[in-house]
N, C-alpha and C positions, 0 to 999 in steps of 0.2 A: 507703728505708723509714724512716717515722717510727718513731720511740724517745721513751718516756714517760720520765719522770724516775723513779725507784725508789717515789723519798713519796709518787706519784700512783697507783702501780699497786694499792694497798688500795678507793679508790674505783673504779676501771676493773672489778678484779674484781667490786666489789661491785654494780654499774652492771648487771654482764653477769646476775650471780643476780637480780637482782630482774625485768629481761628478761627471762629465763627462766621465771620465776613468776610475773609480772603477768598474764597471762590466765587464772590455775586462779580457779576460784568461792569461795567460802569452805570454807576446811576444819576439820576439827576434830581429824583424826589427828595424832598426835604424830612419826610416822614418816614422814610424806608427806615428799617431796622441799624441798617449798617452807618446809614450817617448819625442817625441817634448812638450807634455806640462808640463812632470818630468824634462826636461831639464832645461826650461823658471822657474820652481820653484823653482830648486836647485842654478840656478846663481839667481834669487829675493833675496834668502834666505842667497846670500852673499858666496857660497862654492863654492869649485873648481872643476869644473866634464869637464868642455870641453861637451860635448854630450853624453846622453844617450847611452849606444849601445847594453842594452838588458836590460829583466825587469823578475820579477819572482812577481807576483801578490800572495799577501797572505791573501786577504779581498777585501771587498768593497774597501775601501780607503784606501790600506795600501801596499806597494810594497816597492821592494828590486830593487833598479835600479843600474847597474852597467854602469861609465864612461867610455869615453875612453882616460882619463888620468890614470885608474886602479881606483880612487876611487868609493867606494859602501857605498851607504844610505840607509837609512831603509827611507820612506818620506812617512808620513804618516797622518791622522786630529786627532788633539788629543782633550781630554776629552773637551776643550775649545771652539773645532772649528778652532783652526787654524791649519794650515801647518804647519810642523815641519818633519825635517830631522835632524837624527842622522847615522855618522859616523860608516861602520861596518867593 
């Protein structure tokens, strides 16, 4: 059986959430599933968002999530595989 190194298992998880909610349409709820686990990715990933409180889906794995402290990510899997959010 392969075994991940510890520091990689924050991307894997976060790899597996965004699979998981890359086919929902765009949502707006603050309690759906998918912004709860943009939520949990954005504070992993170290950023300031307070909670999800809408999403604009632009792909499989690829969303525009807006906080509700006002900040918007683009959070997205990039070429790599990992998770990765940028500032919009």
């Amino acid at each position: 059986m392969f075994r991940f190194p510890m520091h990689h298992m924050k991307y894997i998880l976060l790899a597996l959430i965004l699979a998981g909610g890359g086919a929902a349409p765009a949502l707006a709820a603050d309690t759906s599933p998918l912004a709860k686990d943009l939520t949990a990715s954005i504070a992993l990933l170290g950023l300031p968002c307070g909670q999800v409180v809408s999403i604009t889906s632009q792909g499989e794995r690829d969303h525009l999530a807006t906080c509700s402290d006002g900040n918007r990510y683009r959070v997205y899997v990039n070429a790599q595989g990992r998770v990765t959010a940028e500032k919009r």
